[in-house]
C-alpha positions in Angstrom: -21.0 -3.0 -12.4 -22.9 -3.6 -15.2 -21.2 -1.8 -18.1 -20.4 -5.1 -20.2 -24.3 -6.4 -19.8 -25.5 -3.6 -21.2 -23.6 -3.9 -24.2 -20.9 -1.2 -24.5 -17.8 -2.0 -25.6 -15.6 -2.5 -23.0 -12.1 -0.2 -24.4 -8.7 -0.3 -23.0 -8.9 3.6 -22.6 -12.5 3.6 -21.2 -11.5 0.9 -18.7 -8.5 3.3 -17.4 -10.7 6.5 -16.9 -12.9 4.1 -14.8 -10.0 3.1 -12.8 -8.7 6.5 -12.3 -11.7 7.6 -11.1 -12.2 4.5 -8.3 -8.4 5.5 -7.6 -9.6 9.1 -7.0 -12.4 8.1 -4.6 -10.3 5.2 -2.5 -13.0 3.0 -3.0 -11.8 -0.7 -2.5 -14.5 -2.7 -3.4 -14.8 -1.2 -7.0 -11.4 -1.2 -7.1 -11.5 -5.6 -6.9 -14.6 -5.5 -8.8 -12.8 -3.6 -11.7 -9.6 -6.0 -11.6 -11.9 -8.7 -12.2 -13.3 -7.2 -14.7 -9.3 -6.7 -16.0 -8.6 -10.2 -15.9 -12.2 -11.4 -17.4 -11.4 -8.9 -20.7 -7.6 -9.2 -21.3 -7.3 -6.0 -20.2 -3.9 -5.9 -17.9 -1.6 -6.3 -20.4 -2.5 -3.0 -21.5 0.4 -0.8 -19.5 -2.4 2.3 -19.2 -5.0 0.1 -17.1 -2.6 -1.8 -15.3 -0.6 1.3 -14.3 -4.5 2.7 -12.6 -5.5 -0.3 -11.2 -2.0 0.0 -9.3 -2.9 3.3 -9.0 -6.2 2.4 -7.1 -4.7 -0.3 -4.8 -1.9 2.0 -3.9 -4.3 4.7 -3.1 -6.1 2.4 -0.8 -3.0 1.1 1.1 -3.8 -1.9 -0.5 0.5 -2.4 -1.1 0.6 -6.0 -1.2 -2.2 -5.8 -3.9 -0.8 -2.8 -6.2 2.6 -4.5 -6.0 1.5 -8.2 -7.5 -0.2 -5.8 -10.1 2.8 -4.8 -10.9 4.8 -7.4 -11.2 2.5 -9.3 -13.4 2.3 -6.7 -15.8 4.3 -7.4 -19.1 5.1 -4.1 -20.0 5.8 -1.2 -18.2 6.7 2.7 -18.5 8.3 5.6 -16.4 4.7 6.1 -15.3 4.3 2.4 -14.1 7.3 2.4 -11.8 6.5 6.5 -10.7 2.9 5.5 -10.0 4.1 2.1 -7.4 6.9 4.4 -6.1 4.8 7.3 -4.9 2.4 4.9 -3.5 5.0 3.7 -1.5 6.1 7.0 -0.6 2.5 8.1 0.8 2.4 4.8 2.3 5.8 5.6 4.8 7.4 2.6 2.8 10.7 4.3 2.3 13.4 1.4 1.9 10.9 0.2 -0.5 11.1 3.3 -2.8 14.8 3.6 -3.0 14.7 -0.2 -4.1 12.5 0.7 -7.0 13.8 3.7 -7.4 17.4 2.2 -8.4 15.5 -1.0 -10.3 13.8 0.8 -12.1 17.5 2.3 -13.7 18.8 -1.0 -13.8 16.1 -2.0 -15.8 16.4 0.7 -18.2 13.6 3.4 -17.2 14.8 7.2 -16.6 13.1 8.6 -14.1 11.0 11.8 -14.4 10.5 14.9 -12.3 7.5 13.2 -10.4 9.6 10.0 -9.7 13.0 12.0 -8.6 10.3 13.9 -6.3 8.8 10.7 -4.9 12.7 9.3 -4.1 13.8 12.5 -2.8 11.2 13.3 -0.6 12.4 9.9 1.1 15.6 11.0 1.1 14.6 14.3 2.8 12.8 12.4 5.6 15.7 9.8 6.4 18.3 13.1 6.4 20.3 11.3 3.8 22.3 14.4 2.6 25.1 12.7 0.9 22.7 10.2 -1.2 20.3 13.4 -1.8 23.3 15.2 -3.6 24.0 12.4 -5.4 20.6 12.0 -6.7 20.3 16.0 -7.6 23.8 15.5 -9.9 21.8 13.2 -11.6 18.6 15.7 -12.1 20.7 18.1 -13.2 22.0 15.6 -15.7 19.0 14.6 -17.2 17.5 18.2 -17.2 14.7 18.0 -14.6 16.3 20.5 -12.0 14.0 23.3 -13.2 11.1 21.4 -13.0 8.5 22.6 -10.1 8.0 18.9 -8.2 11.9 18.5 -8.5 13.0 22.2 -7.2 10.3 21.5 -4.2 11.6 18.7 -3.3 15.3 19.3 -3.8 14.4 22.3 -1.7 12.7 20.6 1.0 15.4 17.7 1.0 18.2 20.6 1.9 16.3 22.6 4.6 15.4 18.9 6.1 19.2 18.0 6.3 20.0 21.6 7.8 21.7 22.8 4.6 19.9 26.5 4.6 22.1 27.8 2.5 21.9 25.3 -0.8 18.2 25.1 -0.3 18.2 28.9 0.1 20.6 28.9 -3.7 17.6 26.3 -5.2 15.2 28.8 -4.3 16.5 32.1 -5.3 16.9 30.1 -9.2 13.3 29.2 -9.3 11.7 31.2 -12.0 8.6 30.4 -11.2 7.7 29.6 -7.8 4.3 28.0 -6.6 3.0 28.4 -2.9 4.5 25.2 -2.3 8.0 26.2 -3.0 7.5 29.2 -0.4 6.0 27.8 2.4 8.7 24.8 2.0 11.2 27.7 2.5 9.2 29.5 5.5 8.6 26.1 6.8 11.9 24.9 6.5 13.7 28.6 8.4 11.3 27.8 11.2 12.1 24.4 11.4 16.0 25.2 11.8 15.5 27.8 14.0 15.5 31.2 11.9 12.3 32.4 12.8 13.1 35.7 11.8 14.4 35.1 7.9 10.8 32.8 8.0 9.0 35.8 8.6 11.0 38.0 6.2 10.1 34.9 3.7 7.0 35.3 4.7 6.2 38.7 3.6 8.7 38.6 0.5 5.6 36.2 -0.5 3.2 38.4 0.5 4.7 41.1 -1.6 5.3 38.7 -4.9 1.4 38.5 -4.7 1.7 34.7 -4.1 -2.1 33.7 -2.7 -2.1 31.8 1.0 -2.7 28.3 1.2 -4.0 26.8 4.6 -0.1 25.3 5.1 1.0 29.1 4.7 -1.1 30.3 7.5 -0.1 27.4 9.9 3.6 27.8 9.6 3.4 31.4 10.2 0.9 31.5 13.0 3.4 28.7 14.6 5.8 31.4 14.2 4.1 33.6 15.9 4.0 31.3 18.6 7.4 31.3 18.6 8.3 34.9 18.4 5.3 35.0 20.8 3.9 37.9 18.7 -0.2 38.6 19.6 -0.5 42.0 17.5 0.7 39.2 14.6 -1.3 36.5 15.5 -4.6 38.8 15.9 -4.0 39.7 12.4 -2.9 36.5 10.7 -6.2 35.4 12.4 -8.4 38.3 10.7 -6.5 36.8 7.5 -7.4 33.7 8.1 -11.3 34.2 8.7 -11.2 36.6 5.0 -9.4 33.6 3.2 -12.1 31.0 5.0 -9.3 29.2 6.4 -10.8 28.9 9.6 -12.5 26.0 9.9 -9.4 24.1 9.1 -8.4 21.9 11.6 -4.3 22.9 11.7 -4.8 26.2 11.4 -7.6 26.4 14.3 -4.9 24.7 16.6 -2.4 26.5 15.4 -4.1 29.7 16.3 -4.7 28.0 20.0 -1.3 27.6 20.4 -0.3 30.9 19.8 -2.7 32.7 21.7 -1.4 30.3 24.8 1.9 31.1 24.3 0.9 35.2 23.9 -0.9 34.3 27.3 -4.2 35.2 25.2 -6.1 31.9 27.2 -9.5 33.7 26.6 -8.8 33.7 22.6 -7.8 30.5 22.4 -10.5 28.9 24.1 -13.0 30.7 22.4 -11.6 29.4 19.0 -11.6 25.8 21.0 -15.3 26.4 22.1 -15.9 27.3 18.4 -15.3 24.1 17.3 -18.3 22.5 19.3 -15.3 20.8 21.5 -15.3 18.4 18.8 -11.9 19.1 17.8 -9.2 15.9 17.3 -6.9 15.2 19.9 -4.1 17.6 18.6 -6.5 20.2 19.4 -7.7 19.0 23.2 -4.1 18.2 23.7 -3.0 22.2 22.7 -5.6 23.5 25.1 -4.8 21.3 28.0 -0.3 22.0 26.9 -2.1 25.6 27.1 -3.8 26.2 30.6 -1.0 24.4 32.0 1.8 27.2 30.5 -0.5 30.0 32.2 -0.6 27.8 35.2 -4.0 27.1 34.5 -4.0 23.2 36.5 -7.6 23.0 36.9 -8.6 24.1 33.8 -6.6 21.6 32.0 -7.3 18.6 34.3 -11.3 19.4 33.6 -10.4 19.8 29.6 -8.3 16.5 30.2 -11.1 14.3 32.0 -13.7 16.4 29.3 -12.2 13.9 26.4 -13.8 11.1 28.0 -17.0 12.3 27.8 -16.3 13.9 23.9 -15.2 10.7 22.9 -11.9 12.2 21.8 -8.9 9.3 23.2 -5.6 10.5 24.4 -2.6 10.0 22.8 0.7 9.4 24.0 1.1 13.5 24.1 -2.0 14.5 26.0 -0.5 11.8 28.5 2.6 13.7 29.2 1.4 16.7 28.9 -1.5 16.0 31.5 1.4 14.6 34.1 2.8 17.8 34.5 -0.7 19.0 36.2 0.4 18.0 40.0 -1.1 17.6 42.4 -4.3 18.5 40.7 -4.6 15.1 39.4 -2.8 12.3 40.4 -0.3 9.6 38.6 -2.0 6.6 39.6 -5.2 8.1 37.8 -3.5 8.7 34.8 -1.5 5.3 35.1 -5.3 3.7 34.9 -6.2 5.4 31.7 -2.7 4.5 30.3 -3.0 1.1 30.4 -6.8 1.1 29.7 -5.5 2.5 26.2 -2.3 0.4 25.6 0.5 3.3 26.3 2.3 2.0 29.1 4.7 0.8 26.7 5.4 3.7 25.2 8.5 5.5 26.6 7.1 8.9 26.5 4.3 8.0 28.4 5.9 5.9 30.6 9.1 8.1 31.1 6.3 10.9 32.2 4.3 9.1 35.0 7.8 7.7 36.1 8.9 11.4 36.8 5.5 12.4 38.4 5.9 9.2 40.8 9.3 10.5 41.5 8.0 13.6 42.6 6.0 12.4 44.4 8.4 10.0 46.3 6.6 7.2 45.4 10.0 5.4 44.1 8.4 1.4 43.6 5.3 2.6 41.7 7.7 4.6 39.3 9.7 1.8 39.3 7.1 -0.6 37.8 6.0 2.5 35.3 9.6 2.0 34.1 9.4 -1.1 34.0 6.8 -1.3 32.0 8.5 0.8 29.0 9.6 -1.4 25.7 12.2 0.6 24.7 13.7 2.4 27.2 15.8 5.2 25.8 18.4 7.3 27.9 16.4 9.8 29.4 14.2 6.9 30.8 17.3 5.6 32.3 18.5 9.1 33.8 14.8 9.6 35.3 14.8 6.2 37.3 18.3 6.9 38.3 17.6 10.6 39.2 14.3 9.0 41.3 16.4 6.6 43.4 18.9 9.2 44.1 16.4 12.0 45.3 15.1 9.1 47.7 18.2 8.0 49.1 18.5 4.3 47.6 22.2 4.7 46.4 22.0 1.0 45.9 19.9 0.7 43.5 21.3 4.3 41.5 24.7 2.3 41.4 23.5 -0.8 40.1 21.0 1.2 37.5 24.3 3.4 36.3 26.1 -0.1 35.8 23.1 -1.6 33.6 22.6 0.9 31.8 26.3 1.3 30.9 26.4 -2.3 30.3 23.6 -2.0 27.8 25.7 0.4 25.7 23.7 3.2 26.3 25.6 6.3 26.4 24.7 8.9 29.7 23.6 12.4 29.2 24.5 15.4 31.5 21.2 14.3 33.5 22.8 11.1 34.0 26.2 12.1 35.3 24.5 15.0 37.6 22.8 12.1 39.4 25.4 9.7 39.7 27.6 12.2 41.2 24.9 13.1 43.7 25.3 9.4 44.6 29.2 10.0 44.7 28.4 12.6 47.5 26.8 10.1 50.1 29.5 8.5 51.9 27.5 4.8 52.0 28.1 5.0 48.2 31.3 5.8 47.7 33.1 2.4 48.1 30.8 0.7 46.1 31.3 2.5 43.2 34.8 2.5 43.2 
């Protein structure tokens, strides 16, 4: 940094562009440079730099930083509080945003489409249907309901609540509708389970002339998947190499996926093998999820021990999905790389290589594998109960059934069908009643 020794004249508005731009490129370094630079030259009472250099901080999950910003500012506008809330919003921060977003009313600042889009958005991922209505009287009030962030995101907080219908009413009164507002709409069918009015949304927008985006392609491929449709999928994937799309990551492993599920194995691995098998673990994980729906065990356990040697780590999906493989690979190999990479804790994981020690009768070593779960949920619970049941140890079925009931865990239809197959042995029977 050496704008000020050079002698220019260090101006509020030049100052801001300069921030934007170190917002833009995440850099955090510059970023502390530049608030030095703030404080040095009187700068942050001037509501446009502050409002970037919260910008940059927010941009570079630096929360804690953008937030003090903030609140030592003197002054600030509807694009102060939109620019903190929205960086709370990309940072998962949701409670957070629906604080600000109702302090920033109290404190006198209307919101504007971008910061009703930001506190929606949150509203769509927590399912909060009844606050979401309340918050869209209020856009209509002020105006903002036509508005292209607000209609997308009114939109997509209606599908995500299950509400077709309303969401379906939003999108019919768009006027003008970006590929955004679409593929929330094919998206959002899929995602409720109306494949087939997704795919009539789909070429609707084909026939309004609305140009692809890479997030159009991947929910429609995963509909193919679905529909398990390979004439579609063969020519969503010509598309896809004529738009360029196909060196995108989601799309790539969306278009592995649905050749698996066609039982097209040969064109999804050679779209895998395009990739130089250096594809993230979604992608690894989809070929291995793959092989092992066309019974392909082999295949997948060599894909499966192939990470290792890619330097590509497992996550907690590859780990269940890789359990299924019996007897091609065992538990107790599996358990080793688990706990090599901290997931014995998780309850996916762990309710997983409890089920293949089950079927393997190898009750105590599922038991520790339970055990070993944080937060066991219910069909954890109905797992190790179903294990002890298969293997005859009523005792220990009864006295799981009365913790777990003690815990306030409510049973499924998994758990009941295993109790009652206690019921039926006659060394049981008294002791549970």
């Amino acid at each position: 940094m050496n704008i000020h020794r050079s002698g220019i004249e260090m101006e509020c508005a030049m100052f801001s562009s300069v921030l934007k731009v170190s917002a833009t490129l995440c850099d955090e370094l510059l970023g502390r440079q530049l608030h030095c630079h703030c404080v040095k030259f009187g700068f942050l009472d001037d509501v446009s730099v502050g409002t970037s250099l919260i910008d940059t901080y927010m941009k570079g999950s630096k929360i804690t930083e953008g937030r003090n910003v903030f609140e030592e500012m003197k002054q600030r506008n509807v694009v102060t509080w939109t620019t903190l809330i929205s960086g709370y919003a990309r940072n998962s921060s949701n409670e957070e945003v629906l604080k600000l977003f109702s302090r920033m009313q109290e404190e006198g600042t209307q919101p504007n489409s971008f910061t009703f889009a930001a506190a929606l958005g949150v509203l769509a991922e927590e399912g909060a249907n009844g606050r979401g209505t309340q918050v869209h009287t209020v856009v209509v009030k002020n105006g903002l309901d036509k508005t292209i962030p607000v209609s997308n995101s009114l939109i997509n907080l209606y599908l995500k609540c299950g509400n077709v219908k309303k969401a379906r009413i939003l999108f019919d009164k768009v006027e003008v509708k970006s590929v955004v507002t679409w593929n929330s709409m094919i998206s959002g069918y899929a995602s409720n389970g109306l494949d087939l009015e997704a795919l009539r949304m789909f070429h609707s927008m084909r026939l309004d002339h609305v140009r692809l985006s890479e997030s159009s392609f991947a929910s429609v491929i995963k509909l193919c998947a679905n529909l398990e449709e390979l004439r579609f999928a063969e020519q969503l994937h010509c598309s896809v190499v004529k738009y360029g799309f196909l060196f995108d990551q989601n799309i790539r492993t969306a278009l592995m996926v649905a050749y698996s599920k066609c039982k097209a194995m040969r064109e999804a691995l050679r779209i895998f093998k395009e990739t130089g098998f250096l594809g993230n673990v979604v992608s690894w994980t989809a070929m291995i999820s793959g092989f092992l729906q066309n019974d392909g065990k082999e295949e997948a356990v060599d894909l499966f021990l192939g990470m290792k040697r890619k330097g590509v780590s497992p996550n907690e999906f590859t780990y269940s999905v890789i359990l299924t493989a019996l007897p091609v690979i065992s538990p107790s190999e599996v358990h080793a790389l688990v706990v090599k990479t901290n997931y014995e804790r998780s309850s996916t994981v762990g309710t997983a290589l409890l089920d293949a020690y089950v079927k393997l009768r190898k009750v105590d070593e599922a038991a520790k594998a339970f055990s070993g779960i944080d937060d066991k949920d219910i069909v954890a619970w109905s797992a190790m109960l179903a294990g002890y049941a298969q293997s005859g140890e009523t005792e220990e079925a009864i006295k799981m059934f009365s913790e777990l009931t003690k815990r306030g865990i409510k049973p499924n239809e998994f758990t009941f069908s295993s109790v009652l197959n206690v019921c039926a042995a006659a060394t049981a029977s008294t002791a549970l009643f």
